[in-house]
BAMIKOL-629380 format. One record per residue: residue number from 1; residue in three letters; x, y, z of N, C-alpha, C in turn. Coordinates in steps of 0.1 Angstrom, whole numbers, padded with zeros to 4 digits. Layout:
+-----+---------+-------+-------+-------+-------+-------+-------+-------+-------+-------+
! num ! residuo !   n.x !   n.y !   n.z !  ca.x !  ca.y !  ca.z !   c.x !   c.y !   c.z !
+-----+---------+-------+-------+-------+-------+-------+-------+-------+-------+-------+
! NUM !     ALA !     X !     Y !     Z !     X !     Y !     Z !     X !     Y !     Z !
...
+-----+---------+-------+-------+-------+-------+-------+-------+-------+-------+-------+
% end
This chain:
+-----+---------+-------+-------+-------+-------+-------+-------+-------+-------+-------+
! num ! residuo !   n.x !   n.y !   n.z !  ca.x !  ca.y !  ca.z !   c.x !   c.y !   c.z !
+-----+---------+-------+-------+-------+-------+-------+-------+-------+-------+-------+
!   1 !     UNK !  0160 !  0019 !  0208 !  0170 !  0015 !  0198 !  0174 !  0027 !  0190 !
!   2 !     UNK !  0189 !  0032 !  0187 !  0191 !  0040 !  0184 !  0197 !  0038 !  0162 !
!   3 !     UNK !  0191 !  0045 !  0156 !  0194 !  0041 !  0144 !  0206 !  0053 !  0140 !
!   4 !     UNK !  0216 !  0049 !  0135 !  0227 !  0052 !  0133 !  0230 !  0056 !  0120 !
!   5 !     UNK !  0219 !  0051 !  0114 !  0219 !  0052 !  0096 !  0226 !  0067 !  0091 !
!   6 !     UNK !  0233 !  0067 !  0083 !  0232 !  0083 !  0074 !  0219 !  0087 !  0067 !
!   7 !     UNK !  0222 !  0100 !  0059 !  0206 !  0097 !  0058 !  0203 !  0091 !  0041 !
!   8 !     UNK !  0216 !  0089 !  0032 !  0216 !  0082 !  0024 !  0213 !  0070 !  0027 !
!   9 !     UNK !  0219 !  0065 !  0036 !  0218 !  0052 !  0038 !  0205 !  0044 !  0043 !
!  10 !     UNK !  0200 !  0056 !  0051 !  0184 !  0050 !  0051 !  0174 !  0051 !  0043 !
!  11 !     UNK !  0178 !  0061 !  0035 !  0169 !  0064 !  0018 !  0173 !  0052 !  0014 !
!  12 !     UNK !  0182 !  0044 !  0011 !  0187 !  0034 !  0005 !  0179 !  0026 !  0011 !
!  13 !     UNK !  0178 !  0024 !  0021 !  0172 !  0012 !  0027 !  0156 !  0009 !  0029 !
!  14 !     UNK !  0150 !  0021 !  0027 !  0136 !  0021 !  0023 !  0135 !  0021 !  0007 !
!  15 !     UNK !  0145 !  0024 ! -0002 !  0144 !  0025 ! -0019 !  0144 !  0007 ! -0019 !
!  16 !     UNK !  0151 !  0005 ! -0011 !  0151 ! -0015 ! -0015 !  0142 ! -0021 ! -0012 !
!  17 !     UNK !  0135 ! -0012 !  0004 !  0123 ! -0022 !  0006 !  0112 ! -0024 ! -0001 !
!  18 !     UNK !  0109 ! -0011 ! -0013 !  0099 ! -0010 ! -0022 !  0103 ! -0018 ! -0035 !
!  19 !     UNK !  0113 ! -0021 ! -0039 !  0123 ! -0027 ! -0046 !  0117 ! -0040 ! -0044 !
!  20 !     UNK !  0123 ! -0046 ! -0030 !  0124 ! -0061 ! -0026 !  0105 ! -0065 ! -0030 !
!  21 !     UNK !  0094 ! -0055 ! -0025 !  0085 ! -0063 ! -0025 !  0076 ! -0061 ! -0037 !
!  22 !     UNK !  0088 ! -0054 ! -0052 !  0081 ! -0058 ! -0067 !  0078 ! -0071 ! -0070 !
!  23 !     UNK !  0092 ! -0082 ! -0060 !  0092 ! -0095 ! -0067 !  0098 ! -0096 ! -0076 !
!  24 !     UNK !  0107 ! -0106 ! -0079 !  0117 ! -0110 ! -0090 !  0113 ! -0118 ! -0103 !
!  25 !     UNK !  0115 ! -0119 ! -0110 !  0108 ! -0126 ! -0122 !  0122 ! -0128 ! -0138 !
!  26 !     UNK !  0121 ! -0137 ! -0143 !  0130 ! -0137 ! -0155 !  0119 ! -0140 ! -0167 !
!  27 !     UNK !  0129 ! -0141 ! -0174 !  0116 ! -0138 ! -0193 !  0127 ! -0151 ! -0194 !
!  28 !     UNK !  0116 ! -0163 ! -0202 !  0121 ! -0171 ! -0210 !  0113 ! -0170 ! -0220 !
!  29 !     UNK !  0120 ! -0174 ! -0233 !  0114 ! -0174 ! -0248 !  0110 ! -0190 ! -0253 !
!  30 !     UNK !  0100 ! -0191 ! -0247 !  0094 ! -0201 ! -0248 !  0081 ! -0203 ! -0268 !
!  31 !     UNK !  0083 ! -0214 ! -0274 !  0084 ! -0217 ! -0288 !  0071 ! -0221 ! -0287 !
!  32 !     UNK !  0063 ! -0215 ! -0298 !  0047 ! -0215 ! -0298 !  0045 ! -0225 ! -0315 !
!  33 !     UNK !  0041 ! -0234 ! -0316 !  0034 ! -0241 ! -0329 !  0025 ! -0243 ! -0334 !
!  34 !     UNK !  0022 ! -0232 ! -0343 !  0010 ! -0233 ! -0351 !  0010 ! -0238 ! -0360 !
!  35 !     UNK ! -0001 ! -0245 ! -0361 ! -0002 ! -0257 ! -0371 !  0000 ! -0261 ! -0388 !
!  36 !     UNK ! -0004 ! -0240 ! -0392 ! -0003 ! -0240 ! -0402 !  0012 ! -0231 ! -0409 !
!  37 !     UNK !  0014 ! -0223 ! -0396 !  0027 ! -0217 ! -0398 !  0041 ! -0222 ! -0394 !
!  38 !     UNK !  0057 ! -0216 ! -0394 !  0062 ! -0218 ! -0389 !  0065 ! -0216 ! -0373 !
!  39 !     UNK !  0071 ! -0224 ! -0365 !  0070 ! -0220 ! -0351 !  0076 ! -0204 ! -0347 !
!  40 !     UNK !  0065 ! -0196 ! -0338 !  0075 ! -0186 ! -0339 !  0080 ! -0187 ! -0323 !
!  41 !     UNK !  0084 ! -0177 ! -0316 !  0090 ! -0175 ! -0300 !  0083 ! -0162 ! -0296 !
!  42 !     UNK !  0078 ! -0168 ! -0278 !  0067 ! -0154 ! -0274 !  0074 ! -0158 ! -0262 !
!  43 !     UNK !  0076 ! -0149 ! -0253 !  0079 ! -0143 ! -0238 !  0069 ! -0146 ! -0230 !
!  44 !     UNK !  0076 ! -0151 ! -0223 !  0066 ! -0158 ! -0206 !  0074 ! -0156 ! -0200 !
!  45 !     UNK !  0070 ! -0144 ! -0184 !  0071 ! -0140 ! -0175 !  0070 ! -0152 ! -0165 !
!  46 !     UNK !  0082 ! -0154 ! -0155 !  0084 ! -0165 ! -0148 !  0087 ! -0161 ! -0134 !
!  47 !     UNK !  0079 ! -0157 ! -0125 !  0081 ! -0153 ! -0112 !  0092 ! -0165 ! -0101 !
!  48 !     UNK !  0098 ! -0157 ! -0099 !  0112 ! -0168 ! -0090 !  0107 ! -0160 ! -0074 !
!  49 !     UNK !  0101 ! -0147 ! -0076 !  0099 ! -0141 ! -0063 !  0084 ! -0133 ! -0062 !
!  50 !     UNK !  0073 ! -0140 ! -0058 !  0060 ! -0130 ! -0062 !  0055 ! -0120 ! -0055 !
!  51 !     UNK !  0054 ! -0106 ! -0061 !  0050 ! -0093 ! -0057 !  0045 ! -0098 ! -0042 !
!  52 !     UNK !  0049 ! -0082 ! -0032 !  0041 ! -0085 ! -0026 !  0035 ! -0069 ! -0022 !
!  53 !     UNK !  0027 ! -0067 ! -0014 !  0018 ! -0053 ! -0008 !  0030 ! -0047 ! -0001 !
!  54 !     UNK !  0026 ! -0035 ! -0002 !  0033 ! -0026 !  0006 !  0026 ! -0025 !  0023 !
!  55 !     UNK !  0036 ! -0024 !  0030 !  0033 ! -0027 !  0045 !  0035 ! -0020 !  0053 !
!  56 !     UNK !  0033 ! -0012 !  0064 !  0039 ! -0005 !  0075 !  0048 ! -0014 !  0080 !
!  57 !     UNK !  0043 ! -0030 !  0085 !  0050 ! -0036 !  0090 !  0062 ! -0043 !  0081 !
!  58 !     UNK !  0057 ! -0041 !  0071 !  0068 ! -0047 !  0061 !  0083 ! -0035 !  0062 !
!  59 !     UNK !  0078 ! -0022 !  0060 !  0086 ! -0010 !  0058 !  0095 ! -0010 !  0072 !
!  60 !     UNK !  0088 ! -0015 !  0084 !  0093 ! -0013 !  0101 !  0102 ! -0028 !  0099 !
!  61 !     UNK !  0100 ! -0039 !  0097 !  0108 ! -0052 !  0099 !  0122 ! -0048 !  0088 !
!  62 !     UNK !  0118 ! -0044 !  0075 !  0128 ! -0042 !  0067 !  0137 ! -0031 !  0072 !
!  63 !     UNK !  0134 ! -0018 !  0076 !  0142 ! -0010 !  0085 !  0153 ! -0016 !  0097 !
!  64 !     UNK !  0144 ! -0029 !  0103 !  0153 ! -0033 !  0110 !  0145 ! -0027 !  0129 !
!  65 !     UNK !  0135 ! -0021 !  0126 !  0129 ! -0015 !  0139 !  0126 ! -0027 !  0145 !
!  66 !     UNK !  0117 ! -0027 !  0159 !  0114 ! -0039 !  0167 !  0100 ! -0037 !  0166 !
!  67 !     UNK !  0091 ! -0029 !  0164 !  0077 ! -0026 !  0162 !  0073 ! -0016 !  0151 !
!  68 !     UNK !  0063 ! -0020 !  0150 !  0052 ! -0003 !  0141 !  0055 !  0005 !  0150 !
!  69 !     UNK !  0048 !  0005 !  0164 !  0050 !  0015 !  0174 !  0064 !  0022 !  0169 !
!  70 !     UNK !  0074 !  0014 !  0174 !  0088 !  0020 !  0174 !  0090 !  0028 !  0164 !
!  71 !     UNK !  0086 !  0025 !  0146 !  0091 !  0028 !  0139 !  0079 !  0041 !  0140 !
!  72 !     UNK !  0067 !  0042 !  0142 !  0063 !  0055 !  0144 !  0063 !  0068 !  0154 !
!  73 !     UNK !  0070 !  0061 !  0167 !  0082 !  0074 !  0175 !  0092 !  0079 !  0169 !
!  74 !     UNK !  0095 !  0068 !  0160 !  0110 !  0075 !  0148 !  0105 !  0084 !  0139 !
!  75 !     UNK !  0093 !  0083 !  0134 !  0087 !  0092 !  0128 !  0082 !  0106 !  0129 !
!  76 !     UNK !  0079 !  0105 !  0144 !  0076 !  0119 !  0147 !  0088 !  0124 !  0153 !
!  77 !     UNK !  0098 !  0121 !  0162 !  0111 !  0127 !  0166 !  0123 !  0122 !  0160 !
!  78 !     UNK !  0127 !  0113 !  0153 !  0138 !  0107 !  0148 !  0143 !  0117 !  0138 !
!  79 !     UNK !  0157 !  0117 !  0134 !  0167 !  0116 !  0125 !  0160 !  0120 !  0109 !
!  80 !     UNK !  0159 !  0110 !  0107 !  0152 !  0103 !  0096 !  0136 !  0106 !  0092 !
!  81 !     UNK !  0128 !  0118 !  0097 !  0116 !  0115 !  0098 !  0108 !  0118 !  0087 !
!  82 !     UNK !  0117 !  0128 !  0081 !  0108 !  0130 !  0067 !  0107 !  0121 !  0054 !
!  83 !     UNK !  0123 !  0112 !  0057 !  0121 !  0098 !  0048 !  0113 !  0088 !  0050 !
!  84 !     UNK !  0111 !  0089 !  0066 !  0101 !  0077 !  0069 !  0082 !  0083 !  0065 !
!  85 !     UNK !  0086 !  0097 !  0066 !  0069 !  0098 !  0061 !  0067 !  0100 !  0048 !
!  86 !     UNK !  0078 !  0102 !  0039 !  0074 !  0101 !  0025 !  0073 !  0085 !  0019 !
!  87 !     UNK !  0079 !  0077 !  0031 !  0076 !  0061 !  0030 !  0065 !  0057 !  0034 !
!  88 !     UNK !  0056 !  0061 !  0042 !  0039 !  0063 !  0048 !  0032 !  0063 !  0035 !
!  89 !     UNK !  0038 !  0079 !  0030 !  0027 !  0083 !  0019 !  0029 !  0076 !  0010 !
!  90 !     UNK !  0038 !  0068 !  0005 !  0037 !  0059 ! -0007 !  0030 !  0046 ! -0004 !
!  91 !     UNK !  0030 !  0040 !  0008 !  0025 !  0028 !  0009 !  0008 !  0034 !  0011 !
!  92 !     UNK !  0005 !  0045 !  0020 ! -0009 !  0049 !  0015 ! -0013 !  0049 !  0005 !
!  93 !     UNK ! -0006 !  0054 ! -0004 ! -0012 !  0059 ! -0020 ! -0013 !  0044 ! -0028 !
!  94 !     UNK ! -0001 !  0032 ! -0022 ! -0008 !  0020 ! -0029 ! -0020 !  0016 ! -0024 !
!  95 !     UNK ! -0026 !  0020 ! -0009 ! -0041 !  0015 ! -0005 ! -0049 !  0025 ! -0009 !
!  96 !     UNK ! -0046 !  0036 ! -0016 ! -0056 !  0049 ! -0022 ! -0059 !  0041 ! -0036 !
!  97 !     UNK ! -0047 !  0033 ! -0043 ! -0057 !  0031 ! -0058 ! -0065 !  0023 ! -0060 !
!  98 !     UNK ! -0066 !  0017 ! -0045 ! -0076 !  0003 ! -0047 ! -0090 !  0004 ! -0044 !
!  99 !     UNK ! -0088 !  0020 ! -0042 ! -0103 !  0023 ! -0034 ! -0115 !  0024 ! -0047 !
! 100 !     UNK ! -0101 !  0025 ! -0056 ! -0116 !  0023 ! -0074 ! -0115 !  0005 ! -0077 !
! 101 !     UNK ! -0112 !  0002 ! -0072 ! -0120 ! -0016 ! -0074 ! -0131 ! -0019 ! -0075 !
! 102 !     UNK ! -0133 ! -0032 ! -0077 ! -0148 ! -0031 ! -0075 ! -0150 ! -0039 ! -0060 !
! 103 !     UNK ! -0146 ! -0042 ! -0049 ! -0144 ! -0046 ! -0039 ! -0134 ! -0042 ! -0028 !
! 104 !     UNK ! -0136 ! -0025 ! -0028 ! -0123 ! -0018 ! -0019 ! -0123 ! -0022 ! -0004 !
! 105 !     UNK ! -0128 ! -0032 !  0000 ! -0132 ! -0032 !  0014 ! -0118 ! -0029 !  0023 !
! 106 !     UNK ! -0106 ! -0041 !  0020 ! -0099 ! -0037 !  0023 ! -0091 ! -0028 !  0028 !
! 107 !     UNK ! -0087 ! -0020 !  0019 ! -0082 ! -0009 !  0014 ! -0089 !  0003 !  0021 !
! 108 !     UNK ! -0099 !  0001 !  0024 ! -0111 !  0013 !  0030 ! -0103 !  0008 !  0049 !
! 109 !     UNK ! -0106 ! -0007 !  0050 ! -0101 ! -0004 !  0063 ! -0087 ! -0005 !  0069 !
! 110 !     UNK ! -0076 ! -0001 !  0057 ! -0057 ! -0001 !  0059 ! -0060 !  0011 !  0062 !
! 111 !     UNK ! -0067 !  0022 !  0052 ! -0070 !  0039 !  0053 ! -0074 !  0040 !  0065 !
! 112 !     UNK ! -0084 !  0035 !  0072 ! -0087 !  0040 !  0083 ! -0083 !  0038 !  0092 !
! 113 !     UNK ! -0072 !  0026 !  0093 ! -0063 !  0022 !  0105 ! -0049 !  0032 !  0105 !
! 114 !     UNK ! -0049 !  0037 !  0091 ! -0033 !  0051 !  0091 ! -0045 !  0059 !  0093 !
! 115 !     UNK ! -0055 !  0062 !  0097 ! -0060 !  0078 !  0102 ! -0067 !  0082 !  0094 !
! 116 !     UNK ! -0071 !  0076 !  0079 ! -0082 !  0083 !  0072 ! -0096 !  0083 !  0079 !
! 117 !     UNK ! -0103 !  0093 !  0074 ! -0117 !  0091 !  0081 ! -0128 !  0088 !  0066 !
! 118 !     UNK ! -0142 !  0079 !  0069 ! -0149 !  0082 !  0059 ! -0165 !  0091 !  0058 !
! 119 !     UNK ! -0159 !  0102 !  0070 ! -0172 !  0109 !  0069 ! -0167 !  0122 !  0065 !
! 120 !     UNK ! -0179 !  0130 !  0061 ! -0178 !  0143 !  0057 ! -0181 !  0152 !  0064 !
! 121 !     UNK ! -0169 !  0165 !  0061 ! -0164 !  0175 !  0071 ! -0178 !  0184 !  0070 !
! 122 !     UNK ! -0184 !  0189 !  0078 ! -0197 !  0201 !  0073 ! -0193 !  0214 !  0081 !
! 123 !     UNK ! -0200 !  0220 !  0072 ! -0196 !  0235 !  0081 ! -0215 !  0241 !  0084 !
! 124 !     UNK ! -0221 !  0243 !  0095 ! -0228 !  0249 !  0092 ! -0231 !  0264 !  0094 !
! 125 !     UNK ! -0244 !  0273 !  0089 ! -0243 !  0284 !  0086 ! -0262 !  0285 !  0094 !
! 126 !     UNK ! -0265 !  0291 !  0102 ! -0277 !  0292 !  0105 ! -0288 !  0277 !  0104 !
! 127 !     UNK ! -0283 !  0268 !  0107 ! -0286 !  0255 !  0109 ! -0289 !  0249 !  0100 !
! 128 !     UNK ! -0279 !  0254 !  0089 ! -0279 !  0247 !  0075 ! -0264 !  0240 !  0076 !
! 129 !     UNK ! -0269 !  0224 !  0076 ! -0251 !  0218 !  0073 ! -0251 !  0218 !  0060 !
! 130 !     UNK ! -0237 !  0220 !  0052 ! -0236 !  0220 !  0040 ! -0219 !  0210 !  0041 !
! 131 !     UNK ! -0220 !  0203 !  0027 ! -0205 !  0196 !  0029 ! -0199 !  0203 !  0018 !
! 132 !     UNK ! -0187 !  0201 !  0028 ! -0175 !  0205 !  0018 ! -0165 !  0201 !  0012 !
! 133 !     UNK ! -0161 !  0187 !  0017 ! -0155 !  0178 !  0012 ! -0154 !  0164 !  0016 !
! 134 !     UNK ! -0155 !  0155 !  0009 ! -0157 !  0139 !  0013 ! -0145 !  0136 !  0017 !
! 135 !     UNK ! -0141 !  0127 !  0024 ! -0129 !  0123 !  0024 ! -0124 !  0110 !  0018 !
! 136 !     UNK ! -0137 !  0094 !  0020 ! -0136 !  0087 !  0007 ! -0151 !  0086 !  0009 !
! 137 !     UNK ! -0149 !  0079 ! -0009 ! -0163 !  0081 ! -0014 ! -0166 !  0064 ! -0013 !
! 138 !     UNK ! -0174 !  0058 ! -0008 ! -0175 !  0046 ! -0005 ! -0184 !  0041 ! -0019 !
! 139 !     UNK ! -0175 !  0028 ! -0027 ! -0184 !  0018 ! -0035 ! -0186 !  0006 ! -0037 !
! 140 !     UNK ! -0189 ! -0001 ! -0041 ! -0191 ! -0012 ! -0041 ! -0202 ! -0022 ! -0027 !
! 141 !     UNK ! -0205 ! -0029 ! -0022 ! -0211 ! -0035 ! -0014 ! -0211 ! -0028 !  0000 !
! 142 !     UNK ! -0221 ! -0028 !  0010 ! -0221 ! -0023 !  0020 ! -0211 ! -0031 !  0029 !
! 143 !     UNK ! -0207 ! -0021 !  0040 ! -0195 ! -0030 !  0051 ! -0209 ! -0037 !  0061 !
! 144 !     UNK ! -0204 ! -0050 !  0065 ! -0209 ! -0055 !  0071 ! -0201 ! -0053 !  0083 !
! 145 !     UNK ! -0217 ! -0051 !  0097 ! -0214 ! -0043 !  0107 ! -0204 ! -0056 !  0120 !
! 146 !     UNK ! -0203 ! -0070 !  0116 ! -0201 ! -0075 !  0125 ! -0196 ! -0091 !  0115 !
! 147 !     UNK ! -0191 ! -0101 !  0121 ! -0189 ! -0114 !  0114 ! -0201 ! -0118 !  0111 !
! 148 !     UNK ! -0215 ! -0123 !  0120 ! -0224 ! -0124 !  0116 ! -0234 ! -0121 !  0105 !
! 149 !     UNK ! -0232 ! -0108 !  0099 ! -0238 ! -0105 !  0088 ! -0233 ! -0107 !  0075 !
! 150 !     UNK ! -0220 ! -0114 !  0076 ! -0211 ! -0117 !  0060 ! -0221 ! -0132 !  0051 !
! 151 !     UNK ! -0222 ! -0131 !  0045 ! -0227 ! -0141 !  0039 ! -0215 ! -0150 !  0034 !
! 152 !     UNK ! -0212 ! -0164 !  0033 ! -0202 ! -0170 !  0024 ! -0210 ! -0179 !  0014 !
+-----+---------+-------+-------+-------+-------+-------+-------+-------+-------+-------+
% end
């Protein structure tokens, strides 16, 4: 599939897809009565369209590609490649801030399906490993190694 886009035009079209999946919402001024005062007016947020996660496949269907695959051969030789990876790096960095939750399980395994790793790099020196940097720092509940060991 050949994409024809300019390269405005495809900035545009990745600026909407982060756009489209804020979700839409209107403010009504809905009247509060307390019993001993007069009524006053407070704002309530009324979702018409609810947030959603940022996606690879969400980013590749909205582009208009036919696969992830496809939209990551566009990525490495395409046109467009440096817009499509600063669109990577944003949807990673939404699965980087969930890694401080208190239940990153998730998020630990979006990271490692884009290529994160979670062991640490060592260097050793006379058969001393020493580390030198973590790549993530794993918290909350241990990963269970199979379906069988999940408790419900």
């Amino acid at each position: 599939m050949h994409y024809v886009y300019q390269p405005t035009e495809f900035a545009r079209r990745i600026d909407a897809y982060f756009t489209h999946i804020k979700g839409e919402y209107h403010i009504e001024q809905l009247p509060e009565k307390p019993a001993d005062k007069k009524p006053e007016v407070t704002e309530k947020i009324i979702w018409d369209r609810l947030p959603e996660p940022a996606l690879l496949t969400g980013l590749a269907l909205h582009l208009g590609f036919g696969s992830k695959q496809e939209m990551e051969e566009y990525e490495l030789k395409g046109k467009h490649k440096l817009q499509l990876r600063k669109a990577r790096l944003k949807i990673e960095s939404e699965y980087e801030k969930r890694l401080s939750q208190a239940s990153p399980t998730g998020a630990i395994f979006a990271l490692r399906s884009m290529g994160w790793a979670d062991k640490t790099d060592t260097a050793t020196n006379n058969n001393t490993a020493t580390i030198e940097r973590a790549v993530i720092i794993e918290s909350g509940p241990a990963l269970a190694g199979n379906e069988k060991d999940v408790l419900l």
